[in-house]
NUNU-847972 format. One line per field, with one value per atom (N, C-alpha, C): residue number from 0; x, y, z. Coordinates in steps of 0.2 Angstrom, whole numbers, plus 5000, padded with zeros to 4 digits. Layout:
N
num: c(NUM ...)
u: c(X ...)
v: c(Y ...)
w: c(Z ...)
# end
This chain:
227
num: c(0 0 0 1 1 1 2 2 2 3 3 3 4 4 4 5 5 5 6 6 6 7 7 7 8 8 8 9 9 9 10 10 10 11 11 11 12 12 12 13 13 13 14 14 14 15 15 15 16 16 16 17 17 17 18 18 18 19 19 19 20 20 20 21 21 21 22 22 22 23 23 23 24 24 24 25 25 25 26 26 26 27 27 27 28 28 28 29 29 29 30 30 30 31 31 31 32 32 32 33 33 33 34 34 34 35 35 35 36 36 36 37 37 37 38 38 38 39 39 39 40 40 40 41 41 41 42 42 42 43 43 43 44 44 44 45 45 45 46 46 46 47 47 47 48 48 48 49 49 49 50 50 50 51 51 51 52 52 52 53 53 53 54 54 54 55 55 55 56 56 56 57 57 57 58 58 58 59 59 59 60 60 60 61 61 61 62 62 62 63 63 63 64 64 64 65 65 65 66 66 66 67 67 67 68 68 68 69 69 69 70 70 70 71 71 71 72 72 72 73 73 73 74 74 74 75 75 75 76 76 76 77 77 77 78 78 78 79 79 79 80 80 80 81 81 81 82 82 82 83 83 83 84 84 84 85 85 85 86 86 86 87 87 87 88 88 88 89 89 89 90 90 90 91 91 91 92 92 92 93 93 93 94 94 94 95 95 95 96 96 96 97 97 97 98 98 98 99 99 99 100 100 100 101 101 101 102 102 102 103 103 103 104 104 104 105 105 105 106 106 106 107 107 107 108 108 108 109 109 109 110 110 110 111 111 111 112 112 112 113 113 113 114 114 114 115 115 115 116 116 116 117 117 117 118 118 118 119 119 119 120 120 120 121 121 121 122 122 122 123 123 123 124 124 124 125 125 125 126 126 126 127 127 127 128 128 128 129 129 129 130 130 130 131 131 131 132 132 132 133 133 133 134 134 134 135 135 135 136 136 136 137 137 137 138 138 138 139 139 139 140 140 140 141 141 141 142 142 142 143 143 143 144 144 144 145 145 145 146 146 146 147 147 147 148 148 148 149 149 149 150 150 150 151 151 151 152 152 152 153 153 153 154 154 154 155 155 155 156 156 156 157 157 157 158 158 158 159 159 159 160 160 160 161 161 161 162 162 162 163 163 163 164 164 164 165 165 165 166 166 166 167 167 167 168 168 168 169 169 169 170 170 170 171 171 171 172 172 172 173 173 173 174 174 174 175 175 175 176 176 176 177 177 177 178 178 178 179 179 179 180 180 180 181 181 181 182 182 182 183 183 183 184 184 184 185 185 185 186 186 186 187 187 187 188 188 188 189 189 189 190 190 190 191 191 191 192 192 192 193 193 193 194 194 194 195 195 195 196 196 196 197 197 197 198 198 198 199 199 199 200 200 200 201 201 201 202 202 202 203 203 203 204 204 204 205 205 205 206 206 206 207 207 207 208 208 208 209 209 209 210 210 210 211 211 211 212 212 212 213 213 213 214 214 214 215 215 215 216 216 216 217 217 217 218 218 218 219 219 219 220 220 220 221 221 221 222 222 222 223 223 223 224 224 224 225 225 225 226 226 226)
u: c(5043 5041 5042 5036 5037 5040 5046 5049 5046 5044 5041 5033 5032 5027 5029 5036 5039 5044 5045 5050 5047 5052 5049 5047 5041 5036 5043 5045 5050 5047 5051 5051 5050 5042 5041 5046 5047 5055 5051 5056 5054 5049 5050 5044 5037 5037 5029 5028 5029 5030 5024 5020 5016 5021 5015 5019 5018 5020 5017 5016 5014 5015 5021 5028 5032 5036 5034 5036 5033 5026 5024 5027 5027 5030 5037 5039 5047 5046 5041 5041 5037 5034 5031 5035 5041 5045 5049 5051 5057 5050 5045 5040 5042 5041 5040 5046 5054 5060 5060 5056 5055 5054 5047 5042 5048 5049 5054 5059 5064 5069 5067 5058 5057 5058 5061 5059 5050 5047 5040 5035 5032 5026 5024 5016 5011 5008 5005 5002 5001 5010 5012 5015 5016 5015 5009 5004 4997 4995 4996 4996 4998 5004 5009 5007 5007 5006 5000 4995 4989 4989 4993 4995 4999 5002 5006 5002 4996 4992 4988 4987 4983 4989 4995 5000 4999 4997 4997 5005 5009 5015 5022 5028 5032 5034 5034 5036 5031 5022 5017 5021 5025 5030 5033 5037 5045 5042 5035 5033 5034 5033 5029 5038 5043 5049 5056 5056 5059 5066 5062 5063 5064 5067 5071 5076 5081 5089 5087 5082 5082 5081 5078 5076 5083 5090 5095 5099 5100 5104 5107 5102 5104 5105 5105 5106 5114 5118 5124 5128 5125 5127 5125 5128 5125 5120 5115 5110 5112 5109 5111 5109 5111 5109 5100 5097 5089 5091 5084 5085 5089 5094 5100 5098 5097 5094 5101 5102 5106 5107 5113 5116 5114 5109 5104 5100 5098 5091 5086 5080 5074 5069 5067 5059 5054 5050 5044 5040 5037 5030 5026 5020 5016 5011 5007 4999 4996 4992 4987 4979 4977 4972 4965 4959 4954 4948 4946 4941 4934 4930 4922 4916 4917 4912 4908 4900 4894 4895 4899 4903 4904 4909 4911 4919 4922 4929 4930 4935 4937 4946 4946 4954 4952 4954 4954 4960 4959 4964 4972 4974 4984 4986 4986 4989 4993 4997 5005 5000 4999 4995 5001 4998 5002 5002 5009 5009 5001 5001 4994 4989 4983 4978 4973 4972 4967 4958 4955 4947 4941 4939 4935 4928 4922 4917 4913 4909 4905 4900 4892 4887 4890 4894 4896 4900 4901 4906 4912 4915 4923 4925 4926 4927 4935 4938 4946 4947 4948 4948 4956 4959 4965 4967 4961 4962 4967 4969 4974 4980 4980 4985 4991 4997 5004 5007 5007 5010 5017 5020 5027 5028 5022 5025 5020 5020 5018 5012 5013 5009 5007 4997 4994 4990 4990 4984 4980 4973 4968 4964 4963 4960 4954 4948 4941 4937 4933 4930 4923 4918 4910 4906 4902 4898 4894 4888 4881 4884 4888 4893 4892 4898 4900 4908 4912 4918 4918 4920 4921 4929 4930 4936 4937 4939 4939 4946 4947 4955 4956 4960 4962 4961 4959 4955 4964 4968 4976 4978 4974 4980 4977 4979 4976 4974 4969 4965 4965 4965 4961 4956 4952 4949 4948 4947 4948 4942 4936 4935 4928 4922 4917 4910 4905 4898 4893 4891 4886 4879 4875 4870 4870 4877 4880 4884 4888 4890 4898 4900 4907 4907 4910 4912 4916 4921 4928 4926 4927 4928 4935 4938 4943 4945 4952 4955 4962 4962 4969 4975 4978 4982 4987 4986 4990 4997 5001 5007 5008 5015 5019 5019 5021 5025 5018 5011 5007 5002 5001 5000 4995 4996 4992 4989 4982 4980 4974 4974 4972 4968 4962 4956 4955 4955 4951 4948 4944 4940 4932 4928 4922 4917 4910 4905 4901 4898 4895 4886 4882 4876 4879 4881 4884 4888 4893 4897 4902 4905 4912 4912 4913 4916 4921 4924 4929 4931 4929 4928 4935 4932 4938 4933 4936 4934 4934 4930 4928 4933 4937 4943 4950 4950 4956 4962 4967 4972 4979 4984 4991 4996 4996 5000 5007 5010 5018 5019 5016 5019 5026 5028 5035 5038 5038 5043 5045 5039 5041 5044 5044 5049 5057 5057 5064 5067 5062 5065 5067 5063 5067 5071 5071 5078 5083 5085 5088 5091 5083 5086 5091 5089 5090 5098 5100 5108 5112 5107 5112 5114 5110 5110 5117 5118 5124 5130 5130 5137 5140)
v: c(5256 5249 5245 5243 5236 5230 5229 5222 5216 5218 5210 5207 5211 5210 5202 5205 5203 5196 5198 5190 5184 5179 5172 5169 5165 5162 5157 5158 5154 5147 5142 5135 5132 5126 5123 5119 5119 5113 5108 5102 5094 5094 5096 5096 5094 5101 5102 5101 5094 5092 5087 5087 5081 5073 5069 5061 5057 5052 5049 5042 5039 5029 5027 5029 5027 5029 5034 5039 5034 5033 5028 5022 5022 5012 5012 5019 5018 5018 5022 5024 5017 5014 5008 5003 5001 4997 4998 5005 5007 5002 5006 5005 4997 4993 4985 4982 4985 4985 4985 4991 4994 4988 4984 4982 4976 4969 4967 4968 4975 4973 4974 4976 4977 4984 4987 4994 4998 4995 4998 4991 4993 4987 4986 4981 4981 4986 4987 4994 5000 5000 5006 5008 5000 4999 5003 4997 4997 5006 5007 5017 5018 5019 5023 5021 5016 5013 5016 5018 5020 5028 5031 5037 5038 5034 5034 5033 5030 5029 5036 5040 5047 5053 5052 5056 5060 5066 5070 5073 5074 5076 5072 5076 5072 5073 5079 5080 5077 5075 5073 5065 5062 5052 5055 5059 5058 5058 5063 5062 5055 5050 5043 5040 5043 5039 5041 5050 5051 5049 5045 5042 5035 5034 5028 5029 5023 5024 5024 5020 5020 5024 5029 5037 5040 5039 5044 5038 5034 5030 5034 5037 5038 5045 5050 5055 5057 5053 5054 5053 5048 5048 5053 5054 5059 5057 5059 5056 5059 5053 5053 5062 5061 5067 5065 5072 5073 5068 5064 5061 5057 5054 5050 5043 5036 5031 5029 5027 5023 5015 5015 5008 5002 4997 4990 4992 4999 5001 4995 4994 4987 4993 4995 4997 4997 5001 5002 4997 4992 4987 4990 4992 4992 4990 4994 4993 4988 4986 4980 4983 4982 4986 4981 4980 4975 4981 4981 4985 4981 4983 4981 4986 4989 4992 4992 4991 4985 4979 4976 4967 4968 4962 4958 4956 4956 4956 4951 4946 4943 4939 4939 4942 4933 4927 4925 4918 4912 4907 4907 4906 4906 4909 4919 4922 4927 4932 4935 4944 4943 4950 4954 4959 4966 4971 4973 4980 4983 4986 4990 4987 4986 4985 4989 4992 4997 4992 4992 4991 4996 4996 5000 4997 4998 4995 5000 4999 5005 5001 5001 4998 4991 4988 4982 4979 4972 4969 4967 4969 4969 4962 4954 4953 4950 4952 4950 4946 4941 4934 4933 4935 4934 4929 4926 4918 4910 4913 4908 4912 4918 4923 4923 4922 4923 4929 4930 4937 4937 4942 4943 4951 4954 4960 4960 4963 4961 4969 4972 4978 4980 4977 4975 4983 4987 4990 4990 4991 4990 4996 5002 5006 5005 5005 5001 5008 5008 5014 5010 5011 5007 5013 5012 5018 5015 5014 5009 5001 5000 4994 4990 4986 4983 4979 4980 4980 4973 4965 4961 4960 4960 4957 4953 4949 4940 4940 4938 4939 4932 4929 4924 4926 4920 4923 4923 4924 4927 4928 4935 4938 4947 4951 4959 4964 4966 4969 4977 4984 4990 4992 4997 5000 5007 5012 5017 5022 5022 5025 5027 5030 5032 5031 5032 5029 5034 5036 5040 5038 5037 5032 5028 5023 5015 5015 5008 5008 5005 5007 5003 5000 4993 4989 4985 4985 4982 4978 4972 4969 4967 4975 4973 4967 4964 4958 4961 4956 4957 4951 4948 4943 4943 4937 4934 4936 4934 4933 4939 4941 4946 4948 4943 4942 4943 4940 4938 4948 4947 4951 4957 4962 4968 4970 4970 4973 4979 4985 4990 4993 4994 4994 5001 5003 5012 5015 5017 5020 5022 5023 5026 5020 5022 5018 5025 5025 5031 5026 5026 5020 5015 5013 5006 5002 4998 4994 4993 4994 4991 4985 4979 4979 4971 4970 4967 4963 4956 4952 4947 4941 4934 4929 4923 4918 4913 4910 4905 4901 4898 4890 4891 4899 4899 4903 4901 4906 4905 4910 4908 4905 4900 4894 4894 4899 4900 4908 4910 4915 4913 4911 4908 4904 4903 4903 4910 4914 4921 4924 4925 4927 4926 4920 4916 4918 4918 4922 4927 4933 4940 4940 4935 4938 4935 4930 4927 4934 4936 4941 4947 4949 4955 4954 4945 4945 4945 4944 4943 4951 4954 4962 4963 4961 4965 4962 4956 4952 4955)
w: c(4949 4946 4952 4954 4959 4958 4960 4955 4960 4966 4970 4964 4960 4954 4950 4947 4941 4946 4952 4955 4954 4952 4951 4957 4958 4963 4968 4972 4977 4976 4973 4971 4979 4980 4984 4987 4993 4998 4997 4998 4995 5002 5010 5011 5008 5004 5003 4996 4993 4985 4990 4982 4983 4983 4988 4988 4984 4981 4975 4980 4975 4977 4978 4975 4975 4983 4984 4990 4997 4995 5003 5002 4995 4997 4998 4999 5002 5010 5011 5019 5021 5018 5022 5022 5017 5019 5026 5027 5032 5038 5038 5044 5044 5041 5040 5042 5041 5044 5051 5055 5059 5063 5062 5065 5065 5061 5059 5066 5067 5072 5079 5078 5085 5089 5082 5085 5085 5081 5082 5084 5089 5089 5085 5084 5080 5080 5085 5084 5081 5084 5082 5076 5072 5065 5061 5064 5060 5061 5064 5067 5062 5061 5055 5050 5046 5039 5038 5043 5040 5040 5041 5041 5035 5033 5028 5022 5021 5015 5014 5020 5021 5021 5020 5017 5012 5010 5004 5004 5007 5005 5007 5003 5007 5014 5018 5024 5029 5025 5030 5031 5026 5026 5031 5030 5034 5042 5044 5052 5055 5052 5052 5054 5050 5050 5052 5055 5058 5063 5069 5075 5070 5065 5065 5058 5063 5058 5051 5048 5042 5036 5041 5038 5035 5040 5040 5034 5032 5032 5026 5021 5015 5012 5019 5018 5018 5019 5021 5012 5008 5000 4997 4990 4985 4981 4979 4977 4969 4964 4956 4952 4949 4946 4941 4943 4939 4933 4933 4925 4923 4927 4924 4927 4926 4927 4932 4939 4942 4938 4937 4934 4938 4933 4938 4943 4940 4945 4944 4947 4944 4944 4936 4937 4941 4944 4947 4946 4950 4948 4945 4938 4938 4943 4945 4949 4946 4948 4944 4943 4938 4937 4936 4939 4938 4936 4931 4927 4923 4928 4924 4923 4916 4913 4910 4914 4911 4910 4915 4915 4921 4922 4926 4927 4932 4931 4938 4936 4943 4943 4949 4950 4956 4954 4960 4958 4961 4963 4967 4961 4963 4958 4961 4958 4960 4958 4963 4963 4971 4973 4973 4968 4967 4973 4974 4981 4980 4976 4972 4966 4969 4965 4964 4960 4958 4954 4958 4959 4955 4949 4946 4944 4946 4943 4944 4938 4933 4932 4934 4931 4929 4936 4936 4940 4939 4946 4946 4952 4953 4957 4958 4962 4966 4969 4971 4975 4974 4980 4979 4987 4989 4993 4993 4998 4996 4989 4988 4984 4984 4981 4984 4980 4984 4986 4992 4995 4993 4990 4992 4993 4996 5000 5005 5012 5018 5017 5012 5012 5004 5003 4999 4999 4997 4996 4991 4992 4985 4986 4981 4977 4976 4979 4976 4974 4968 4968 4964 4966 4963 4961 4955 4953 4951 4953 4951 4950 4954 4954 4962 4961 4967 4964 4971 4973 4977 4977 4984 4983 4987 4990 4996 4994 5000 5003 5008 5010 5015 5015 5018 5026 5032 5038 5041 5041 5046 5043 5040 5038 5042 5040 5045 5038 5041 5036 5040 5037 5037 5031 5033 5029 5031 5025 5026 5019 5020 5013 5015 5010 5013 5005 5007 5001 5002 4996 4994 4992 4995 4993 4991 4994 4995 4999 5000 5006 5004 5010 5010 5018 5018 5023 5023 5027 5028 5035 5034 5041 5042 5048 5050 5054 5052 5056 5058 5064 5066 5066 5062 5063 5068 5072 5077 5074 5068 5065 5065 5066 5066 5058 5054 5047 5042 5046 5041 5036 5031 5026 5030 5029 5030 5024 5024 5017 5020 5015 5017 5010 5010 5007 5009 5003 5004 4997 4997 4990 4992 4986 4987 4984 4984 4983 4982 4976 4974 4973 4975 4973 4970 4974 4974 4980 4980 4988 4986 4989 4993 4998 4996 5005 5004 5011 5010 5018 5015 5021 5022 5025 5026 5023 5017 5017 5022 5024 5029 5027 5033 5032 5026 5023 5019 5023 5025 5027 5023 5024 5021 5024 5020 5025 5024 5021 5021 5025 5029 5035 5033 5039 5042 5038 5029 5025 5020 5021 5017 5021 5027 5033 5031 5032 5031 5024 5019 5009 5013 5016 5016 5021 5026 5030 5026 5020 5017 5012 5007 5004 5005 5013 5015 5015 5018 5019 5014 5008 5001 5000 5001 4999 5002 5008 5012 5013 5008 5007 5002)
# end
């Protein structure tokens, strides 16, 4: 009887577990801290967070955030048990979701941009104008996906854009920018354009003119955390 037949399959290490949303938007904080005390450039920011969104696992995060204290802080605690909710945990954000199927959908004025925006347009148009949206997180990604459609996204001109995605007998185009401001919003664009577009520009004369007061909430926030 060959019993290596009948042995149960060796349970994958957290390693090699898939990464979710939740997973990068841990590692993209530590990174934002990073950047924040000066231990990582811009650069070498913008380097990492973009790796981080192309993360399929959890061992591919932790490469990105090894080489800083933020990484270890919490290995030292016991972590809660499977399935038991931590006492004043705060829920996960909902994504935001802009859906236009044979229509039209639009996302624009003085409105509070979600970590995650998910962009779908189907034999229709998607458009996201972030030129007078309230940041309160320095790391915007948006989901765009076009199918006999079109995808626009406007972005205020100081603030730092990537893009990262590809079109099938359509196109996708990101006009990268780079903000001067340390503090000011990164937003990062990636999806498909299947006979249809993508793209994702700066509004002429719109920028975010509270950098250097949303700086000042999170260094404020951060101190209340450790009082």
């Amino acid at each position: 009887m060959d019993l290596h037949k009948h042995a149960p399959a060796a349970a994958p290490r957290t390693s090699e577990l898939r990464a979710s949303d939740a997973d990068r938007d841990r590692v993209a904080d530590m990174l934002r801290e990073a950047l924040a005390e000066g231990r990582l450039t811009a650069d070498e920011h913008a380097e990492r967070v973009e790796g981080v969104l192309a993360a399929k696992t959890v061992g591919e995060l932790d490469v990105f955030v090894r080489d800083l204290p933020a990484a270890h802080r919490g290995r030292e605690t016991t972590a809660p048990a499977p399935h038991r909710p931590t006492a004043g945990a705060i829920p996960a954000e909902p994504d935001e979701n802009v859906v236009a199927v044979f229509s039209s959908a639009v996302r624009k004025g003085r409105w509070r941009a979600n970590r995650r925006i998910h962009a779908y347009a189907v034999f229709g148009s998607v458009e996201i104008d972030l030129s007078e949206a309230v940041f309160e997180y320095q790391q915007v990604v948006i989901k765009a996906f076009s199918v006999f459609g079109s995808v626009e996204v406007r972005v205020p001109e100081n603030v730092s854009v990537r893009g990262a995605g590809g079109s099938v007998l359509g196109s996708f185009e990101v006009h990268t920018l780079d903000s001067s401001e340390a503090e000011a919003p990164v937003i990062y664009v990636d999806g498909w354009a299947v006979l249809g577009s993508v793209e994702a520009r700066p509004k002429r004369g719109k920028v975010v003119a509270d950098i250097l007061d949303r700086m000042h909430r999170r260094v404020e926030k951060g101190l209340r955390k450790h009082v």
